[in-house]
C-alpha positions in Angstrom: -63.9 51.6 -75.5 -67.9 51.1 -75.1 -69.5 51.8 -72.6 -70.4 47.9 -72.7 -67.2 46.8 -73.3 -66.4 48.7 -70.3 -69.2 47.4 -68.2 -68.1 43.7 -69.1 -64.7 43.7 -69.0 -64.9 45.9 -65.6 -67.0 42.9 -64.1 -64.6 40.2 -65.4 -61.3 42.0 -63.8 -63.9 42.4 -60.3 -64.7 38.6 -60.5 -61.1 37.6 -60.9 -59.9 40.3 -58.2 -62.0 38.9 -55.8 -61.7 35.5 -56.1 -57.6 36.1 -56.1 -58.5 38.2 -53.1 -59.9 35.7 -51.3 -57.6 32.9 -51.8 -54.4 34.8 -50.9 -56.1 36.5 -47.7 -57.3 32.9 -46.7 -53.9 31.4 -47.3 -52.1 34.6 -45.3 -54.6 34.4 -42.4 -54.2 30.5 -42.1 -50.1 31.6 -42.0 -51.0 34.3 -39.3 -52.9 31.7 -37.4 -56.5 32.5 -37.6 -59.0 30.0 -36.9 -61.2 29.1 -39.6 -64.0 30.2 -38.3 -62.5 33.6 -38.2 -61.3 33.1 -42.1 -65.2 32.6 -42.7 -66.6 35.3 -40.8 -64.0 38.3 -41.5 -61.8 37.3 -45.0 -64.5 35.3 -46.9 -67.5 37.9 -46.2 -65.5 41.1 -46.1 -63.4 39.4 -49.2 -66.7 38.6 -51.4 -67.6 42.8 -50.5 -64.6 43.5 -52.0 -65.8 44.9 -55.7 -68.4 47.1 -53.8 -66.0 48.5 -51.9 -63.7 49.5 -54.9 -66.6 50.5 -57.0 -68.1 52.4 -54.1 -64.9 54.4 -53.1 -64.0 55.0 -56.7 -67.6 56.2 -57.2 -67.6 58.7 -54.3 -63.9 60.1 -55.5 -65.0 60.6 -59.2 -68.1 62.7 -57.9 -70.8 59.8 -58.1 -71.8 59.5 -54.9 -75.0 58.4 -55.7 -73.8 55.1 -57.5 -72.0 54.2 -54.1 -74.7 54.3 -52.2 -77.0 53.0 -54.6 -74.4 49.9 -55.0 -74.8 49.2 -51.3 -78.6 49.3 -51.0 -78.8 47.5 -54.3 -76.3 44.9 -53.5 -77.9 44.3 -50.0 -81.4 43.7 -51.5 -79.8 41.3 -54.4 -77.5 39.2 -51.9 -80.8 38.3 -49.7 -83.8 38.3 -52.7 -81.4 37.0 -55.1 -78.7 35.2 -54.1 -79.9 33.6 -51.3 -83.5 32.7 -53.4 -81.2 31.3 -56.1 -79.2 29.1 -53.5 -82.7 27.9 -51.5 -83.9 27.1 -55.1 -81.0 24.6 -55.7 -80.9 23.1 -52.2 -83.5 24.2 -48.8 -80.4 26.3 -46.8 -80.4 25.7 -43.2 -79.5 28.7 -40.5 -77.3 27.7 -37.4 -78.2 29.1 -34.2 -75.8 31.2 -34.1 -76.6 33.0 -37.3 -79.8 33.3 -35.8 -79.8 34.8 -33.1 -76.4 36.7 -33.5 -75.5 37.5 -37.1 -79.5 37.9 -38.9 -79.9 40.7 -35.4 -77.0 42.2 -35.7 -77.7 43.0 -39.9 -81.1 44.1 -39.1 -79.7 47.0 -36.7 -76.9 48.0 -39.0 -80.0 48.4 -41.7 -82.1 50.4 -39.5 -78.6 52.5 -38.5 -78.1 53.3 -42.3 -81.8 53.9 -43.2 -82.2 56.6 -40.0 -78.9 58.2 -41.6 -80.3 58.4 -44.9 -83.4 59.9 -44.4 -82.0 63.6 -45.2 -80.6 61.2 -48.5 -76.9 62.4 -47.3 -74.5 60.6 -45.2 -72.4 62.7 -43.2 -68.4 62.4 -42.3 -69.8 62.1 -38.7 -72.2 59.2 -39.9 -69.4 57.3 -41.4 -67.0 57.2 -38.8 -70.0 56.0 -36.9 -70.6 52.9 -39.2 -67.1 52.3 -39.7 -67.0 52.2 -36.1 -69.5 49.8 -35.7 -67.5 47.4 -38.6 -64.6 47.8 -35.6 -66.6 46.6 -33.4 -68.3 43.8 -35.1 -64.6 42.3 -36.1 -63.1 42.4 -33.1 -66.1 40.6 -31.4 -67.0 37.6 -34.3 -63.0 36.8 -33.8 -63.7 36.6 -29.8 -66.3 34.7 -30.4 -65.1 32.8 -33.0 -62.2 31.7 -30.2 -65.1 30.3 -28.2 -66.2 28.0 -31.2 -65.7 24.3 -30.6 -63.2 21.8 -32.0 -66.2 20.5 -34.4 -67.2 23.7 -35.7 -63.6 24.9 -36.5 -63.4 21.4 -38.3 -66.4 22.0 -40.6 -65.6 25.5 -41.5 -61.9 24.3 -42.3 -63.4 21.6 -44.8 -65.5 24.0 -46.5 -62.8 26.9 -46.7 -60.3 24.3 -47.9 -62.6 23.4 -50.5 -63.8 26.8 -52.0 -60.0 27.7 -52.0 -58.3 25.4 -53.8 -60.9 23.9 -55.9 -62.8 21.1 -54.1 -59.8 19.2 -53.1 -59.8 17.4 -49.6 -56.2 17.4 -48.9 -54.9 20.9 -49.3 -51.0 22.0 -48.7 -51.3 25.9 -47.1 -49.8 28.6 -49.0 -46.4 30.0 -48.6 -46.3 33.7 -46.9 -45.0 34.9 -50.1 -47.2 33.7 -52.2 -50.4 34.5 -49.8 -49.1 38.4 -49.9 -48.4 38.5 -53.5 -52.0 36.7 -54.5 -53.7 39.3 -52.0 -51.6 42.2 -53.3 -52.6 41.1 -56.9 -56.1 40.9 -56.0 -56.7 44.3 -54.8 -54.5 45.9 -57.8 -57.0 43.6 -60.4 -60.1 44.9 -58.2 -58.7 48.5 -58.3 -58.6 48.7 -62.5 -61.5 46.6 -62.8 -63.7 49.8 -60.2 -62.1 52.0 -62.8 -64.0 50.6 -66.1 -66.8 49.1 -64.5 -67.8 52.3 -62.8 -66.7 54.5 -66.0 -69.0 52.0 -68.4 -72.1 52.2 -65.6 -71.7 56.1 -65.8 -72.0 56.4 -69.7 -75.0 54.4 -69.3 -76.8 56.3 -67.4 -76.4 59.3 -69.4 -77.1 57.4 -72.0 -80.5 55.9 -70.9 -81.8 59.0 -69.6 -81.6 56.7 -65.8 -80.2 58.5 -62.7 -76.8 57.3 -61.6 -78.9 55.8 -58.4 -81.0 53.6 -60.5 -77.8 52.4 -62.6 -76.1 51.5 -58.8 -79.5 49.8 -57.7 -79.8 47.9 -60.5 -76.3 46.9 -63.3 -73.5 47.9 -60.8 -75.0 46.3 -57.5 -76.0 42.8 -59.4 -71.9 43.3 -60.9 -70.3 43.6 -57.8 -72.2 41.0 -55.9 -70.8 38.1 -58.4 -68.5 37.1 -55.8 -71.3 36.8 -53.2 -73.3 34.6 -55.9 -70.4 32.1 -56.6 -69.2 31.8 -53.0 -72.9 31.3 -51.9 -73.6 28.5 -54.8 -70.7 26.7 -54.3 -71.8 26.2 -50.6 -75.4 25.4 -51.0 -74.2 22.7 -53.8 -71.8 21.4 -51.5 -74.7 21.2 -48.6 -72.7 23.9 -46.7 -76.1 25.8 -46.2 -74.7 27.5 -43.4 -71.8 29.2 -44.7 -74.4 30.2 -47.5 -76.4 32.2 -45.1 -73.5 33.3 -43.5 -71.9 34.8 -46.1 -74.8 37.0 -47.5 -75.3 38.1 -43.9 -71.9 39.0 -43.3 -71.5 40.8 -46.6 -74.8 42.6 -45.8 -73.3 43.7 -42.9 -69.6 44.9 -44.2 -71.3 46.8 -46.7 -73.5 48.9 -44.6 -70.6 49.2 -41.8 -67.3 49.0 -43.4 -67.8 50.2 -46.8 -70.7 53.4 -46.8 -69.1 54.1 -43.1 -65.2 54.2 -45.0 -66.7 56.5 -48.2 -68.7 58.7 -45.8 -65.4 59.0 -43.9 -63.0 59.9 -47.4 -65.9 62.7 -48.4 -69.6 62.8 -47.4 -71.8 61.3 -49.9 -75.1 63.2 -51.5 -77.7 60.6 -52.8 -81.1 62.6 -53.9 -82.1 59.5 -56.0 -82.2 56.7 -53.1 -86.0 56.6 -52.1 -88.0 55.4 -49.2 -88.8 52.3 -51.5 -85.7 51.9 -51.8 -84.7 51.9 -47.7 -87.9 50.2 -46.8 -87.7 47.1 -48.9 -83.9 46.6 -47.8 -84.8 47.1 -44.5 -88.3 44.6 -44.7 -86.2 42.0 -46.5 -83.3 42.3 -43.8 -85.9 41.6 -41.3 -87.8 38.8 -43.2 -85.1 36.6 -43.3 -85.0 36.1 -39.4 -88.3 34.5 -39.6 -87.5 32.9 -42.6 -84.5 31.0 -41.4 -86.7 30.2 -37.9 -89.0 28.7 -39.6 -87.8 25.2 -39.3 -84.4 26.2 -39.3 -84.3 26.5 -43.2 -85.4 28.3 -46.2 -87.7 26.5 -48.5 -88.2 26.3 -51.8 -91.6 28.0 -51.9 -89.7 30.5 -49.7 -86.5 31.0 -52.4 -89.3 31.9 -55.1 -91.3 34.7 -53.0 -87.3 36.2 -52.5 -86.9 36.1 -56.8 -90.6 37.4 -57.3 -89.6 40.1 -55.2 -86.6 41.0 -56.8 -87.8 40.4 -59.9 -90.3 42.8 -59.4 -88.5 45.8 -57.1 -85.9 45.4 -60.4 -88.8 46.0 -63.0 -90.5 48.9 -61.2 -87.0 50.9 -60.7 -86.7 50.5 -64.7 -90.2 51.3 -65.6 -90.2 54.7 -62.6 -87.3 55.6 -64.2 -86.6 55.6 -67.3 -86.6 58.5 -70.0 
């Protein structure tokens, strides 16, 4: 198989993992009796993170650390220049308070957390079980305070979850147990074999271009696994569900740092030579952008989504052109 070939059909499998993911651990946490804002906040986010945190764990057990962490950084800058410029470009996303002045804060610490720890470009077994810690933490606490939520909110996030579900329809009939364990069970197996050939095709790449295998994460494998991120995110900006948009970048951002570099550090500590203080700084500047960004009004604008894709655009065109050959 080519490394292309590979590559592609790697991404496909991660797409349909997640998405399977994602409807049967919705379905099973309705079943358990999770409120919807919960669903939102723990299995949409952490579900849509998914693919990184195959491809990251299957990096760091293959010997390519640096392609996990790589994937993370890369995939944190994407979901906020990207994603969430491509979703203010279609439709101005608004920011709830709560995303404000709990969620945007809380990412911007994790950020700083994770760029202090990287600074000797390793991330230590001790530094892991710190951040996975913190992803602990942060769970337990957005379900308490999701239990705080009122009648209307629970409402709204119930519509939208509905929606993205089970295809846009208004009245939806809840999974069976059975059939929310199998779809979650199948999702993860899909997500699993599709981390073995993406991560294999990204590999040969790299070799093959003469780029480092941090580049290759930064760059092919953290714009692959974020797919889920991109089609959850657009399908609630076009719906006008702006704040489920924002919420789910920031609460991907925050899974990925916490749950899924804190879990890898924890199975063997990663060595990244290749992640650079460019690298850290404009995750980190970007991370803390966004809280004046979304104050501003309450929304991002237009003019605001294109200075996110310029800057993308152009982080994306110097890590080619620095290093390559």
């Amino acid at each position: 198989m080519t490394p292309w070939l590979s590559l592609l059909g790697g991404l496909g499998l991660l797409y349909i993992g997640a998405q399977t993911l994602i409807k049967g651990g919705t379905g099973l946490a309705l079943r358990l009796g999770l409120t919807p804002l919960v669903i939102g906040l723990t299995v949409i986010a952490y579900g849509t993170s998914s693919p990184e945190m195959v491809v990251s764990l299957q990096a760091v057990l293959s010997g390519n650390g640096a392609i996990s962490i790589g994937n993370v950084v890369g995939s944190n800058i994407c979901n906020i220049a990207l994603i969430l410029g491509l979703c203010s470009l279609v439709t101005p996303v608004t920011a709830s308070s709560q995303i404000i002045r709990r969620e945007i804060p809380i990412m911007i610490a994790a950020t700083v957390v994770l760029c202090a720890f990287l600074i000797d470009e390793t991330l230590a077994r001790w530094e892991g079980a710190m951040l996975f810690l913190g992803a602990i933490v942060y769970t337990v606490t957005t379900v308490r305070a999701a239990r705080k939520e009122t009648e209307q909110i629970r409402i709204a996030a119930l519509e939208f979850k509905s929606e993205f579900a089970h295809g846009g329809e208004s009245a939806v009939k809840p999974l069976s147990l059975s059939t929310a364990i199998g779809l979650t069970l199948l999702g993860l197996a899909v997500l699993v074999a599709g981390s073995h050939f993406f991560v294999g095709g990204a590999v040969t790449l790299a070799q093959g271009w003469g780029i480092s295998q941090t580049v290759i994460g930064l760059t092919i494998v953290a714009f692959g696994t974020s797919m889920p991120e991109l089609a959850t995110s657009l399908v609630a900006a076009v719906r006008k569900h702006s704040d489920v948009a924002i919420g789910n970048i920031v609460g991907s951002n925050i899974f990925n740092i916490v749950g899924i570099l804190g879990l890898c550090a924890l199975v063997q500590p990663i060595s990244a030579p290749g992640i650079s203080l460019v690298d850290l700084g404009l995750m980190l500047a970007i991370a803390v952008a966004l809280l004046p960004l979304c104050k501003s009004g309450g929304k991002i604008s237009r003019i605001e989504a294109v200075l996110l894709l310029v800057v993308y655009v152009g982080y994306t065109w110097w890590l080619i052109a620095n290093n390559a050959g």
